[in-house]
C-alpha angles and dihedrals in degrees: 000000000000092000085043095063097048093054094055081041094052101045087046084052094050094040102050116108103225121178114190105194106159089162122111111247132233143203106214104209141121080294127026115225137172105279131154099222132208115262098255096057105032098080085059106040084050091051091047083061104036087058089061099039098042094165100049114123092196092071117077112181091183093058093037089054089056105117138209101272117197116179124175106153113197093218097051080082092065105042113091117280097244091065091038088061089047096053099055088046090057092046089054106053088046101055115074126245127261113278127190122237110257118208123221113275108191098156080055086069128091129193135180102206139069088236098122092170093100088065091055095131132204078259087078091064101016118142129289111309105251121200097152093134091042090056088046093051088048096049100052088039090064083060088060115034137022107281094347100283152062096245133036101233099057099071095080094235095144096054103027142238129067113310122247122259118217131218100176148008131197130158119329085343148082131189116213121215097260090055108260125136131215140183105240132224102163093068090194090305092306122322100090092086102128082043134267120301092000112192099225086062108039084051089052092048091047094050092045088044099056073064100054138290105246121343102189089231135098103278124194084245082075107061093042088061092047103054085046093063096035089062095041098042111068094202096046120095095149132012139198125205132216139172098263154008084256091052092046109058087033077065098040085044093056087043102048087056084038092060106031086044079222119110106198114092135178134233144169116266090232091033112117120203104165130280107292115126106245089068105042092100111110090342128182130217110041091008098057090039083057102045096244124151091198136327130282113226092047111113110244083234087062099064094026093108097039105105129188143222142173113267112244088011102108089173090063091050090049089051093066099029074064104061101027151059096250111186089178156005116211129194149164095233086215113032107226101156093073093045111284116319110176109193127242127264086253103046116079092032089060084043090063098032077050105045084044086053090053108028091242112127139248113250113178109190102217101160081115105033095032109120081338102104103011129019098243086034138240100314084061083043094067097015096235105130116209129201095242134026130200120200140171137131109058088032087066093053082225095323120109114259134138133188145186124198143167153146104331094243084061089041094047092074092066118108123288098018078044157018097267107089125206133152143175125200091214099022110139098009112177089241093064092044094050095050086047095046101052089038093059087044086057095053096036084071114102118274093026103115083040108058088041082052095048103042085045104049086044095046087059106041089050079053097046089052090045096058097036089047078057092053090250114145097234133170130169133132134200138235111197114294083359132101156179160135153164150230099253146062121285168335106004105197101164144000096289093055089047088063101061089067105116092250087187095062086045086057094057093039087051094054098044095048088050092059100050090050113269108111117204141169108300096228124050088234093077134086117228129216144212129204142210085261081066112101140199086249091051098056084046094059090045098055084047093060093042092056093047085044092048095055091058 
């Protein structure tokens, strides 16, 4: 019996298929992400990698050769059982044990240098960046609408080539049509800062749509939001809502000369608050990506009372506070439609001390920075507290929504507590409440505002090395969740000194890193963003990529 049973025990042993991969695997695309891979492709995807990273210890290319062995020799039924027996036991103990894929774990690692060239990935030398289906998709596009797109930016005219066409977002990344994936620091312009198609959220918007998607009518959404923004915004006692950033400031706009019973306002050259007329005058954001001055089209009485200084220049505000009627001055408090502009320590301080002097009132634009880089945004950032606040963006989760809000006497004069009138068919749908309320509950959470601090400041500064190690002048910063920099030597304190960024050599930065998998805002005047899906694996990958592009 005994002889018996090792025979049946030895054949079992020989003729079992056993694979031992302890290797991470990776998918070798324009971006490499964590991806268990099928047999016949994982040996070359590892060596891809381990051709980039020589001196990781992770990855073992003995075990990773090992084959599927399968072994069930005809004869070994006639030999004796005893050696049948033998023999199993000697092709067992030869032949390694089951081991379980193990996926790559980058944000596992820890290093204590600022050498990034281990996490050169196969991206740096994948194969050739496809975007076939993306240029198809364009092209028909330009036979529909104007430039190809809805909005200006997004063709890609200041950096050149055909622009990318999504299919899919999650998280810190986004997948084009053609495939390819990308890590992605745009987030739709700003709102993705708790990542894209967060689950939280898209729970929260199923649940709200099996109601309706918009009634027309006050819903009790509405009020939640609301009384979110009206306890984190210090300048905020009531709020209205509309359907965007544009649709907000064009309200606030009407309100600030309704109430002050004064039309001229001042902005920022630089300084971007939406396309209404009355602010395309020196904008900031597409305009400036374009090269406009200002828009033709736009009345030369709508923009008779917009007047413009020179951001973190009080002497040029007082200059006109001085000589006109100002019923505002209105601001990004950081600037983030010329690149990123953070002020100076001095600057919004002298602002308030200066709108109290004149009776103009404070306007802080915070449709980018709103909830974007603080909690109770950038007015509780750097604890100067303005009359009237816009927001969009973050508050709307990825749905369009806009809002302005401020003290209750400004407020009062809104229809139909008031004279001014202003409406919105879909302003304040319960789809665009939902998204925004669970979006503020999510970074209301502890460590929020951190970890966005921390990847950010890291991301820049790996930028910042990488350019400077090239021999590039480069200067940027970071606030929070919020980025930038330029291609020239700093510091960059306002719109002029913006300009001066070789916008040639971003062009060619912007392309390169596209095509090895970080997409960022195609032109070099926008601000880009990061999100609490970012990790630290993530950052690490991109400032791998930036120091392979800038060599370049």
């Amino acid at each position: 019996m005994a002889v018996a049973a090792g025979l049946c025990l030895g054949m079992v042993w020989s003729i079992s298929p056993v694979a031992a991969f302890t290797a991470p695997a990776v998918q070798v695309q324009p971006l490499v992400a964590p991806l268990a891979q099928p047999l016949n492709l994982r040996v070359p995807s590892v060596k891809a990698v381990a051709e980039v990273i020589p001196d990781a210890e992770e990855f073992s290319m003995e075990q990773t050769e090992n084959t599927v062995q399968t072994q069930s020799p005809v004869w070994a039924l006639l030999m004796l059982p005893l050696v049948g027996a033998v023999v199993g036991y000697f092709l067992k103990a030869m032949k390694p044990s089951r081991v379980e894929l193990q996926p790559l774990q980058l944000q596992q690692l820890e290093y204590k240098t600022n050498d990034y060239s281990r996490f050169a990935m196969a991206s740096v030398t994948a194969q050739k960046f496809n975007t076939d289906k993306s240029n198809a998709i364009f092209e028909e596009a330009k036979t529909l609408m104007p430039g190809g797109v809805s909005s200006p930016v997004r063709a890609f005219k200041s950096v050149g080539g055909n622009p990318i066409v999504f299919d899919r977002v999650k998280g810190p990344y986004c997948w084009d049509v053609d495939g390819n994936q990308y890590v992605d620091y745009v987030g739709s312009w700003g709102p993705a800062i708790v990542g894209h198609a967060n689950d939280e959220v898209l729970d929260y918007l199923r649940a709200t749509l099996e109601k309706g998607t918009s009634f027309g009518a006050p819903c009790p959404l509405e009020n939640v939001l609301a009384k979110m923004v009206i306890d984190a915004v210090p300048s905020v006692e009531m709020v209205r809502f509309t359907n965007s950033g544009t649709e907000a400031c064009m309200g606030m706009l009407r309100m600030v000369r309704a109430y002050t019973n004064r039309e001229k306002v001042i902005k920022f050259e630089g300084c971007y608050h939406g396309h209404a007329d009355g602010f395309l005058v020196q904008a900031g954001s597409g305009v400036a990506t374009l090269g406009l001055p200002d828009s033709p089209g736009v009345p030369a009485g709508s923009t008779a009372g917009t007047l413009v200084a020179q951001y973190n220049d009080l002497a040029s505000v007082e200059a006109l506070l001085k000589s006109n009627d100002v019923a505002a001055v209105i601001l990004e408090p950081v600037v983030g439609n010329s690149g990123f502009i953070p002020p100076t320590k001095e600057f919004l301080v002298g602002l308030r001390e200066l709108t109290t002097k004149y009776g103009a009132l404070l306007v802080f634009d915070e449709v980018m920075t709103g909830f974007r880089i603080a909690y109770g945004c950038a007015q509780s950032y750097f604890g100067v507290t303005p009359d009237v606040t816009t927001m969009g963006k973050v508050i709307g989760g990825g749905l369009p929504v806009g809002a302005y809000g401020g003290r209750k006497d400004i407020m009062s004069v809104v229809a139909p507590a008031g004279p001014m009138y202003q409406a919105g068919t879909l302003s304040g749908n319960p789809l665009a409440m939902a998204a925004g309320i669970k979006t503020l509950e999510i970074l209301k959470r502890p460590g929020s505002y951190e970890h966005l601090d921390k990847i950010t400041k890291k991301l820049i500064e790996g930028i910042l090395d990488a350019g400077r190690e090239a021999g590039h002048a480069v200067c940027g910063g970071s606030i929070s969740g919020m980025f930038g920099f330029f291609f020239c030597e700093g510091p960059v304190n306002n719109y002029k000194d913006a300009t001066k960024s070789d916008t040639k050599k971003f062009a060619r930065w912007h392309r390169l890193m596209l095509e090895h998998g970080v997409y960022l805002a195609p032109s070099q005047f926008e601000a880009g963003f990061t999100s609490l899906a970012h990790t630290e694996a993530d950052i690490d990958r991109t400032i791998a990529i930036a120091r392979e592009v800038m060599k370049q």
